[in-house]
C-alpha positions as CSV (number, residue, x, y, z in Angstrom):
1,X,-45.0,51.3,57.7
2,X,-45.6,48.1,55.7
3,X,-41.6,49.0,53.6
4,X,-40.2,49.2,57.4
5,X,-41.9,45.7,58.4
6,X,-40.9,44.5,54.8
7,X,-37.2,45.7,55.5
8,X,-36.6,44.0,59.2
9,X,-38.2,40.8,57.3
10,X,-35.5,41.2,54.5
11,X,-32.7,41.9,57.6
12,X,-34.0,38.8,59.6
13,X,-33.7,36.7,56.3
14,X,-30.2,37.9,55.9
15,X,-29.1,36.5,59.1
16,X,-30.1,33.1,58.4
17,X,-26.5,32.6,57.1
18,X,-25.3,33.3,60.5
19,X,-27.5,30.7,62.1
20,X,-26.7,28.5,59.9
21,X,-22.9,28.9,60.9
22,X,-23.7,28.3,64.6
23,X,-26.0,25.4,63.7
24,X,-22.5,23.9,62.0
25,X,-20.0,25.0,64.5
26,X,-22.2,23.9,67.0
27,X,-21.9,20.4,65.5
28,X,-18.5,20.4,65.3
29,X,-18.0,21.1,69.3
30,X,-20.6,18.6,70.1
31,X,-18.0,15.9,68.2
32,X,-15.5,17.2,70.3
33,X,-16.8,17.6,73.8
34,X,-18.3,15.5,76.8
35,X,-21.7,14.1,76.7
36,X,-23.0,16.6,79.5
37,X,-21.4,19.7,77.9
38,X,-22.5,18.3,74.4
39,X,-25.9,18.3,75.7
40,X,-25.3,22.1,76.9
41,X,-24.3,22.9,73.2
42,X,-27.1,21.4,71.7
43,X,-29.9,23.0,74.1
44,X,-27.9,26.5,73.0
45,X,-28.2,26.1,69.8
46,X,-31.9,24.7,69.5
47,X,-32.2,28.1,71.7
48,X,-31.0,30.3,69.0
49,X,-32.6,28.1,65.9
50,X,-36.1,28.5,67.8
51,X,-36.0,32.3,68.8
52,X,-34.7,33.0,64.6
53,X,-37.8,31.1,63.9
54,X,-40.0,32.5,65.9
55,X,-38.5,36.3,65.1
56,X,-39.0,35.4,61.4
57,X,-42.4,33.9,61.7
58,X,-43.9,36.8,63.7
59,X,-42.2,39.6,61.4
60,X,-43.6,37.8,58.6
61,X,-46.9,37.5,59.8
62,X,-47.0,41.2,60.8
63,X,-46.2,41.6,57.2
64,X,-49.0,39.5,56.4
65,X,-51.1,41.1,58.5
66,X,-50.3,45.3,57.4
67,X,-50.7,43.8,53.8
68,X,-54.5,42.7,54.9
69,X,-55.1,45.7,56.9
70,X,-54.1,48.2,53.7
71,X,-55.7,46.3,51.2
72,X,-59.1,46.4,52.9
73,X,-58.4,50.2,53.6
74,X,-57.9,50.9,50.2
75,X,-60.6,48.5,49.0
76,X,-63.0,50.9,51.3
77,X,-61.6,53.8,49.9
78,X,-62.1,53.4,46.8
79,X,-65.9,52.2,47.5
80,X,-66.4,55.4,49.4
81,X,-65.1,57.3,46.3
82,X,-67.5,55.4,44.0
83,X,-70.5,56.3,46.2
84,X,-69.7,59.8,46.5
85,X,-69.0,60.3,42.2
């Protein structure tokens, strides 16, 4: 489970690149266009930026939080196994 949650963090990551790219090209239209449809652009891609960040933050604390969760399971395994030896 925690390699699966590791993964889509890893997959997440790699599409930074790709926002990135729309952060720039997004730029480059609002040079280009009106003020009002400028605007539009920028709300877009403050849109996008936000929901990347807020996939990414949540994966990674998920991640965080399996990586707690195991290491206290195997912390009371291992506790168990002392008591019973």
């Amino acid at each position: 489970m925690l390699v699966c949650v590791q993964s889509t963090l890893l997959m997440i990551e790699g599409h930074r690149p790709l926002v990135d790219d729309l952060v720039s090209g997004g730029q480059e239209l609002v040079d280009v266009y009106s003020v009002d449809e400028a605007q539009r652009v920028r709300s877009d891609v403050e849109l996008v930026t936000s929901t990347y960040d807020n996939v990414k933050r949540t994966a990674r604390d998920k991640v965080h939080t399996l990586s707690d969760a195991l290491r206290a399971t195997l912390n009371d395994v291992s506790l168990h196994s002392a008591m019973i030896s």
